[in-house]
LUMDO-630630 format. One record per atom (N, C-alpha, C): atom name; x, y, z; residue in three letters. Coordinates in Angstrom, 3 decimals, decimal comma, padded with zeros to 6 digits, always signed. Layout:
REM LUMDO-630630
+------+----------+----------+----------+------+
: atom :       px :       py :       pz : type :
+------+----------+----------+----------+------+
:   CA :        X :        Y :        Z :  ALA :
...
+------+----------+----------+----------+------+
This chain:
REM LUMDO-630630
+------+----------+----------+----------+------+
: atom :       px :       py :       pz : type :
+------+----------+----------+----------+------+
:    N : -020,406 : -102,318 : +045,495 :  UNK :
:   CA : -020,672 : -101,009 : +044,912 :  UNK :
:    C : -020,773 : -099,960 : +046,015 :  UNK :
:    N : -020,805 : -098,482 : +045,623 :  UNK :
:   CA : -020,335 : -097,468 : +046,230 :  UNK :
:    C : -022,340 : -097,586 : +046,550 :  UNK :
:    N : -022,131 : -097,029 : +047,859 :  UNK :
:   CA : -023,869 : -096,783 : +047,916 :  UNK :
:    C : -024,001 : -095,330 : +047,263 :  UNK :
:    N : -025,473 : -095,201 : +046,570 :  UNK :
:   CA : -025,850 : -093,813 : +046,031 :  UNK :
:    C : -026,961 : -093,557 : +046,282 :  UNK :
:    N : -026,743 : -091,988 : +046,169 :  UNK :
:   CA : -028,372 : -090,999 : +046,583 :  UNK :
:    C : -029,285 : -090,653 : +045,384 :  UNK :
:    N : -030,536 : -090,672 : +045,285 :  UNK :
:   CA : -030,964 : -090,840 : +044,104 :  UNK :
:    C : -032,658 : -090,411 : +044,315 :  UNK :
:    N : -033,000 : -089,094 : +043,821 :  UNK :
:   CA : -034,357 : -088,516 : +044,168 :  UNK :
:    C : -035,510 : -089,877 : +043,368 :  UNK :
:    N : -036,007 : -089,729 : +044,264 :  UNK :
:   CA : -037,530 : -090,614 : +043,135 :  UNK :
:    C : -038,824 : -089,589 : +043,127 :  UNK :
:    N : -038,892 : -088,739 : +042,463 :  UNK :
:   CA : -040,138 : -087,915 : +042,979 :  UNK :
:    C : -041,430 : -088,477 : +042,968 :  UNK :
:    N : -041,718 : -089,638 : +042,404 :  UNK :
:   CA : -042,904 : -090,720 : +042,313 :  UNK :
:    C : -043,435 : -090,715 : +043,460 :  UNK :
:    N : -042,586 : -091,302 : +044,380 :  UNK :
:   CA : -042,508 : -091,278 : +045,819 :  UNK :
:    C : -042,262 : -090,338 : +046,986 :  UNK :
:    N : -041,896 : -088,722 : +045,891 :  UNK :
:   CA : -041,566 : -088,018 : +047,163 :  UNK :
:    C : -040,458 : -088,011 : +048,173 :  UNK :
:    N : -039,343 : -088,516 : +048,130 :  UNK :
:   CA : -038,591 : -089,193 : +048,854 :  UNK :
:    C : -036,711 : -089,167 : +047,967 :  UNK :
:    N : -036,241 : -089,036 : +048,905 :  UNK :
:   CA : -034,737 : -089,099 : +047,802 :  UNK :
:    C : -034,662 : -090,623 : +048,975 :  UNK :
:    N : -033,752 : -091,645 : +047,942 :  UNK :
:   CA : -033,392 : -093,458 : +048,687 :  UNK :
:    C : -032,070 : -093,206 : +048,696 :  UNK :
:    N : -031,380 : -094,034 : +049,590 :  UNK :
:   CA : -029,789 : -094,208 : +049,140 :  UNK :
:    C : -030,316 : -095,399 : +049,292 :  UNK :
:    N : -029,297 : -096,429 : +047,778 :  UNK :
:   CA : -028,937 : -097,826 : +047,573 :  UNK :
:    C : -027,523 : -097,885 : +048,022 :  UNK :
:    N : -027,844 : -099,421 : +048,618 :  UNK :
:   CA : -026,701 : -100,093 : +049,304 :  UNK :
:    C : -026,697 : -101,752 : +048,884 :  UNK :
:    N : -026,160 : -102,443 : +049,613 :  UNK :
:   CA : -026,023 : -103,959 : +049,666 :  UNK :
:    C : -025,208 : -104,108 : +048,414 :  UNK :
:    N : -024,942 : -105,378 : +048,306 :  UNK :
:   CA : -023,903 : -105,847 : +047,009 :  UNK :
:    C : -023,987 : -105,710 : +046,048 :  UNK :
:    N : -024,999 : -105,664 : +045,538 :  UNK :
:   CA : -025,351 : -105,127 : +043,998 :  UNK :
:    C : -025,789 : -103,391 : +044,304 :  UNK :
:    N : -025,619 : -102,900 : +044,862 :  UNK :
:   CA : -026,381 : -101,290 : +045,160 :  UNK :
:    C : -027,380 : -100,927 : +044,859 :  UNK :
:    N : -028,385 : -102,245 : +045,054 :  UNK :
:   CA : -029,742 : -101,765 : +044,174 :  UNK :
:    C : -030,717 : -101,719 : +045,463 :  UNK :
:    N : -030,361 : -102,191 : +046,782 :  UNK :
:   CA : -031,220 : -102,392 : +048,086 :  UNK :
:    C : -031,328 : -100,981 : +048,677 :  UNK :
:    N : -032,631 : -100,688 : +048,743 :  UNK :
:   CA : -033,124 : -099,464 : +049,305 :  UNK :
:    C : -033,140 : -099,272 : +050,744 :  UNK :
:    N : -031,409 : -098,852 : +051,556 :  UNK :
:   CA : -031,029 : -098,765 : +052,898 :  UNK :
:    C : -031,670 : -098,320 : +053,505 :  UNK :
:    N : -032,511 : -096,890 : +052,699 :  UNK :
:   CA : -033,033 : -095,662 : +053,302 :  UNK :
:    C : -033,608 : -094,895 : +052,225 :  UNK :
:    N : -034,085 : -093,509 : +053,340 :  UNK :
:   CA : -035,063 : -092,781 : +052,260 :  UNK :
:    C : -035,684 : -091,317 : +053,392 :  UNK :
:    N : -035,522 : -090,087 : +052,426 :  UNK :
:   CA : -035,853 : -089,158 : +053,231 :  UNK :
:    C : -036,737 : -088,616 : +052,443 :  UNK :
:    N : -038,589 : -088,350 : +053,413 :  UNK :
:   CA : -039,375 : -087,986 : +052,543 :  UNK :
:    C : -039,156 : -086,537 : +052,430 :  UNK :
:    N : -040,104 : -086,094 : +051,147 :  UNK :
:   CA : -040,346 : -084,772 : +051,352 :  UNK :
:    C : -041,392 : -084,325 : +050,736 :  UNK :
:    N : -041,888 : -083,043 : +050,793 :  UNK :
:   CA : -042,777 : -082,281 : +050,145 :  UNK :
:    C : -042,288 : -081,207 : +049,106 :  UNK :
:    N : -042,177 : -080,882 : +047,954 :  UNK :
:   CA : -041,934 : -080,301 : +047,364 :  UNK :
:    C : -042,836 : -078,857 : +046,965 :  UNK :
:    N : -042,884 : -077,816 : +046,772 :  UNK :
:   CA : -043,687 : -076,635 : +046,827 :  UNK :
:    C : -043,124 : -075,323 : +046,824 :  UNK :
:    N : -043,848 : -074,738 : +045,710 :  UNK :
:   CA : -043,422 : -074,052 : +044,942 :  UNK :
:    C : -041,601 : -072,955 : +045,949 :  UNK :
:    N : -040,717 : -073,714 : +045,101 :  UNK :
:   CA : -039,454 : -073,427 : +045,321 :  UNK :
:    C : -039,103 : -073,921 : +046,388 :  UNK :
:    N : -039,430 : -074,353 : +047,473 :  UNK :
:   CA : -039,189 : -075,282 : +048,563 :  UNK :
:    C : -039,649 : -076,770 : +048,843 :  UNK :
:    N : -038,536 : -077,249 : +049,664 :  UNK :
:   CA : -038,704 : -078,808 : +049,274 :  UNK :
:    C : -038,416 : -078,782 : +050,952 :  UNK :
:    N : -039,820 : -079,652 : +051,798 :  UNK :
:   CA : -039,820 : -079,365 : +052,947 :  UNK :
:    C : -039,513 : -081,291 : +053,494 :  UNK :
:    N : -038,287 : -081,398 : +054,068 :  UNK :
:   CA : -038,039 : -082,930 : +054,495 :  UNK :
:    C : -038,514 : -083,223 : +055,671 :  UNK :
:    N : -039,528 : -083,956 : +055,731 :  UNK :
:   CA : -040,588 : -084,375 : +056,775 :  UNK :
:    C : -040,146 : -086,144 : +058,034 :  UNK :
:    N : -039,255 : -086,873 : +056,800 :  UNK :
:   CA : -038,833 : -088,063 : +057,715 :  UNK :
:    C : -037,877 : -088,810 : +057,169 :  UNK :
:    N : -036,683 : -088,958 : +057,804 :  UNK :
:   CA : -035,828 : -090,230 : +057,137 :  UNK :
:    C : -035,538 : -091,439 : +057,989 :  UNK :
:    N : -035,449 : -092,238 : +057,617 :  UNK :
:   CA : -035,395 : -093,551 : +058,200 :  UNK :
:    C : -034,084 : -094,549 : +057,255 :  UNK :
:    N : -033,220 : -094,729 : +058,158 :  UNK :
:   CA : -032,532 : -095,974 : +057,624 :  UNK :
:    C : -032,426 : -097,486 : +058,244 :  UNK :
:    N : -032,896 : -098,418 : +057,243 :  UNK :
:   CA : -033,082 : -100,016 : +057,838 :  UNK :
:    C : -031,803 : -100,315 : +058,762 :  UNK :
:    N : -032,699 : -101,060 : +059,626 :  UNK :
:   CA : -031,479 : -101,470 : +060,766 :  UNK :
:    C : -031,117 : -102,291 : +060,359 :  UNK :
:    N : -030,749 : -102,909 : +059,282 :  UNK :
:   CA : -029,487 : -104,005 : +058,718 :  UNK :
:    C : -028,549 : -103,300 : +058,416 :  UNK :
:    N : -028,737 : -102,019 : +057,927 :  UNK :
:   CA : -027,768 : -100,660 : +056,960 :  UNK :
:    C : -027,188 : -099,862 : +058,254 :  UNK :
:    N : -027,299 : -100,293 : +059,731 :  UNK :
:   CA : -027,385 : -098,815 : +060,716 :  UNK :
:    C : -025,633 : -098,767 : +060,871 :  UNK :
:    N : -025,351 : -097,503 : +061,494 :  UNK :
:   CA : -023,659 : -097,613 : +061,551 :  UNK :
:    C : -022,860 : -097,831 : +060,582 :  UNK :
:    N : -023,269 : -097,323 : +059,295 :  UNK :
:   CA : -022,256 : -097,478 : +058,203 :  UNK :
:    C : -022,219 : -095,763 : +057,690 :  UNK :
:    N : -023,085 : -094,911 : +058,169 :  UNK :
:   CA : -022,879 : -093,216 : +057,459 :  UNK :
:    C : -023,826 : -093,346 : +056,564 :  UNK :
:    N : -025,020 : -093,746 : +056,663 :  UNK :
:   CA : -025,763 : -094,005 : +055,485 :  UNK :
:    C : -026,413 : -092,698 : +055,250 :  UNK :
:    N : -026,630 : -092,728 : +056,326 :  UNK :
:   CA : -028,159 : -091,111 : +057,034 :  UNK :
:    C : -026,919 : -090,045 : +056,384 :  UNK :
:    N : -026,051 : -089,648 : +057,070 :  UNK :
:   CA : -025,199 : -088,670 : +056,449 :  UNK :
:    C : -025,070 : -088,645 : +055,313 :  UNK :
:    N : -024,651 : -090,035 : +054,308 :  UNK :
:   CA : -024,911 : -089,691 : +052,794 :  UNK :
:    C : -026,199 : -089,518 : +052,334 :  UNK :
:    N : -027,017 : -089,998 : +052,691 :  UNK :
:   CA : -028,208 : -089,642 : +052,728 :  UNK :
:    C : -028,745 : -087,917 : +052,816 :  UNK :
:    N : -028,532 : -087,410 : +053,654 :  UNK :
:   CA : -028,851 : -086,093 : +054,135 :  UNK :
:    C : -027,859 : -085,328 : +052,775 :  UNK :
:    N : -026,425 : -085,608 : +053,023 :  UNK :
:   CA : -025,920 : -084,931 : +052,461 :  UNK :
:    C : -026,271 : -084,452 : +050,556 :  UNK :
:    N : -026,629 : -085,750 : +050,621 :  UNK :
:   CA : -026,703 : -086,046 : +048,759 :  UNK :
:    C : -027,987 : -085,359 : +048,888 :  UNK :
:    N : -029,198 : -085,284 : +049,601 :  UNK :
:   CA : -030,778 : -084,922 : +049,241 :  UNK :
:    C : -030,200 : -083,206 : +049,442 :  UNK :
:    N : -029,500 : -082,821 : +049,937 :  UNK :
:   CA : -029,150 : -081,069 : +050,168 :  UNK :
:    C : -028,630 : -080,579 : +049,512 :  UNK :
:    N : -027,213 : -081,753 : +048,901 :  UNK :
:   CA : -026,450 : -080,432 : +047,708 :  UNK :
:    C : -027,611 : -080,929 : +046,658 :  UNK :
:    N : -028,501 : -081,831 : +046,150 :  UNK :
:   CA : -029,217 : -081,829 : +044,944 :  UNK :
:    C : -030,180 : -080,651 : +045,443 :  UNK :
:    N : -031,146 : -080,249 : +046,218 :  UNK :
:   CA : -031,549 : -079,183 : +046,611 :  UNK :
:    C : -031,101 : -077,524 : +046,591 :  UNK :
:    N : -029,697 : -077,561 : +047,225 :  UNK :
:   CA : -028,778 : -076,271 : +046,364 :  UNK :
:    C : -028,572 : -076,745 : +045,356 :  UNK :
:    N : -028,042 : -077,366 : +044,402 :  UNK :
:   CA : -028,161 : -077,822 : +042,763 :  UNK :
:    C : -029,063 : -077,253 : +042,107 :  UNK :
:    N : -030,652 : -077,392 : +042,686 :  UNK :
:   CA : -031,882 : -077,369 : +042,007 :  UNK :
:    C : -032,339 : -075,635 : +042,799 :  UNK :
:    N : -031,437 : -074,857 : +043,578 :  UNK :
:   CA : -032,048 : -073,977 : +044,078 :  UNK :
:    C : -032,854 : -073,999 : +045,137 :  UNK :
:    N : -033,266 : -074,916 : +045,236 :  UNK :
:   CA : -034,575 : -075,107 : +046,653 :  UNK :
:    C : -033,872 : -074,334 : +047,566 :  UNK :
:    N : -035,049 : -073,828 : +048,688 :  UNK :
:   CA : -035,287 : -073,114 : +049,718 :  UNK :
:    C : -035,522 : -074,509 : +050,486 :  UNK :
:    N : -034,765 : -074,711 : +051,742 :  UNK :
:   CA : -034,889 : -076,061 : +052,856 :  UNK :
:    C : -035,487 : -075,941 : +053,766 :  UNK :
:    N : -036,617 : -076,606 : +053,927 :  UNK :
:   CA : -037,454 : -076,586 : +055,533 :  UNK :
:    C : -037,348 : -077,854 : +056,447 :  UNK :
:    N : -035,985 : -077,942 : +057,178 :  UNK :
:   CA : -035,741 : -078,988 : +058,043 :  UNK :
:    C : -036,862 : -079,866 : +058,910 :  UNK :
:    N : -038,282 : -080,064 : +058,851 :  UNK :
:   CA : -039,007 : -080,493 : +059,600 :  UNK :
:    C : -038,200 : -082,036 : +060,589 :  UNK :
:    N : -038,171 : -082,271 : +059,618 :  UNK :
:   CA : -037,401 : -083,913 : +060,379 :  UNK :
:    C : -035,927 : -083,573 : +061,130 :  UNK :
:    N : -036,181 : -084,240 : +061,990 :  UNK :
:   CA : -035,048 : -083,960 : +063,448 :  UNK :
:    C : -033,881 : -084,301 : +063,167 :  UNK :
:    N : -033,666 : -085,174 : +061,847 :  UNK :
:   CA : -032,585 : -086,114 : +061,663 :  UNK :
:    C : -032,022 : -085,215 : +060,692 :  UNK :
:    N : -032,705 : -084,309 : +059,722 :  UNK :
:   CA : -032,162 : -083,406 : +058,535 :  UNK :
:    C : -031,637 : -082,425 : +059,357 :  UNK :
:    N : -032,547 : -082,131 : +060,285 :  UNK :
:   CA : -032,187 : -080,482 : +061,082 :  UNK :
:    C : -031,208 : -080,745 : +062,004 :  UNK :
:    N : -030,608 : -081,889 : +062,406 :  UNK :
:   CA : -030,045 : -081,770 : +063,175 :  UNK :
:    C : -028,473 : -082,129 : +062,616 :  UNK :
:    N : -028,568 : -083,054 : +061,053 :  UNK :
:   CA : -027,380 : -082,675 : +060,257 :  UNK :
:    C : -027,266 : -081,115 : +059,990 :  UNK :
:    N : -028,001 : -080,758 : +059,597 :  UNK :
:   CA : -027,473 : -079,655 : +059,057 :  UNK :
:    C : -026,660 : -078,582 : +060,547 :  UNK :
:    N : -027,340 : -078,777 : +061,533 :  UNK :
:   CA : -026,762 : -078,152 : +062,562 :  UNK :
:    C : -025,371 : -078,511 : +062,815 :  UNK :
:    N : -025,053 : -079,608 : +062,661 :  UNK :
:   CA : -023,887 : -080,711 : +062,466 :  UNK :
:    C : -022,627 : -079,935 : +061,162 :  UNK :
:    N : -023,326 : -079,871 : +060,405 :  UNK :
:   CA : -022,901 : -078,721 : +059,032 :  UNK :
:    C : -023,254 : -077,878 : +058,781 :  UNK :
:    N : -022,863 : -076,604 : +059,654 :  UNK :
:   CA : -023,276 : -075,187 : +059,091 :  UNK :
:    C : -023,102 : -074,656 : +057,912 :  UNK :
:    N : -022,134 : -075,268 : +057,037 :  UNK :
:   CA : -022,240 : -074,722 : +055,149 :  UNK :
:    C : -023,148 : -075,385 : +054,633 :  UNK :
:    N : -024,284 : -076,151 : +055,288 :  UNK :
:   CA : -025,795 : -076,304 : +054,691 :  UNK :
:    C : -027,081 : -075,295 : +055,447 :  UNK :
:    N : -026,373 : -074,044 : +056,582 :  UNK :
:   CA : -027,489 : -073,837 : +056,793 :  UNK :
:    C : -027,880 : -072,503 : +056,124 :  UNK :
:    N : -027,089 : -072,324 : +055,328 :  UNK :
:   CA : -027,814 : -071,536 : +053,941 :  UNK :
:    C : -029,056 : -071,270 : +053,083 :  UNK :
:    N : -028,953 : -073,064 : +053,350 :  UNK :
:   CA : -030,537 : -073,420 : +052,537 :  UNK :
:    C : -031,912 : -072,992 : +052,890 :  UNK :
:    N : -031,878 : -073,158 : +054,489 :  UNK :
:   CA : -033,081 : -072,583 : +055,025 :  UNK :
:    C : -032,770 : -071,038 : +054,914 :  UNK :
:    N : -033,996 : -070,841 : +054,445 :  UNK :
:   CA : -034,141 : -069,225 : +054,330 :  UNK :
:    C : -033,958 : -068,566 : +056,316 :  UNK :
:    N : -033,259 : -067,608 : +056,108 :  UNK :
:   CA : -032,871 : -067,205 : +057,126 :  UNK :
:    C : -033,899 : -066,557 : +058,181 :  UNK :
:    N : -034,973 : -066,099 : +057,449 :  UNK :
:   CA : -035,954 : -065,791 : +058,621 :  UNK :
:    C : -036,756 : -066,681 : +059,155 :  UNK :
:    N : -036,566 : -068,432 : +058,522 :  UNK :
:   CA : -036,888 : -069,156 : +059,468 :  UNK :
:    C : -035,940 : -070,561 : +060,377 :  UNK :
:    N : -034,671 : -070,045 : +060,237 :  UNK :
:   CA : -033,731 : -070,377 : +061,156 :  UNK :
:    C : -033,631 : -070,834 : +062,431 :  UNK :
:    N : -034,512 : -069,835 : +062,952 :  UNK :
:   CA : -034,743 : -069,726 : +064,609 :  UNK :
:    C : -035,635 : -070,676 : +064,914 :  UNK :
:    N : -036,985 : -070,662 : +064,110 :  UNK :
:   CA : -037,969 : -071,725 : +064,197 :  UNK :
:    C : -037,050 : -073,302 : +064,600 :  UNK :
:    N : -036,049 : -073,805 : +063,235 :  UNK :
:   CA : -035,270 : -074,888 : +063,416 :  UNK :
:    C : -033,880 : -074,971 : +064,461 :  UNK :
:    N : -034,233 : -074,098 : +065,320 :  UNK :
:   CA : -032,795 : -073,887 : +066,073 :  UNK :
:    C : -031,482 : -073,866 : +065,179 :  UNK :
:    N : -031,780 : -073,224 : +064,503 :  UNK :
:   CA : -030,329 : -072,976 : +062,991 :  UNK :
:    C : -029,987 : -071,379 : +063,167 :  UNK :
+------+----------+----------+----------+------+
């Protein structure tokens, strides 16, 4: 199966599933949600999953659901902020007067 991105707000956290059945939780980027902004604090992907683009689908899928949903993006985690630096047609999301703060 195709791996997928998939918010759990229970947990705070959007997972991408992977492994053979796509039900194994590769990864996971937390966040804080608040009022109109959704601030991503840490992602981590298992080192059985590393070197396959996981983090990138990962990042990517938790951002367009964020523009989807409107959110305002506060890159805290090094690994979000530093995709998005990677992809400047995500650095939209962060509101622009705090750009500079994230080196964006």
């Amino acid at each position: 199966m195709e791996p997928q991105v998939r918010d759990q707000p229970e947990k705070s956290r959007y997972e991408v599933l992977a492994g053979d059945d796509g039900t194994e939780t590769a990864g996971f980027a937390e966040y804080h949600l608040s009022e109109g902004e959704i601030a991503f604090i840490h992602t981590e992907i298992d080192p059985r999953f590393g070197g396959r683009g996981l983090g990138g689908l990962l990042a990517r899928g938790a951002l367009d659901d964020a523009r989807a949903r409107g959110l305002r993006v506060l890159p805290y985690c090094p690994f979000i902020r530093g995709w998005i630096g990677k992809h400047p047609e995500y650095a939209d999301l962060v509101p622009e007067a705090r750009r500079a703060r994230f080196g964006l």
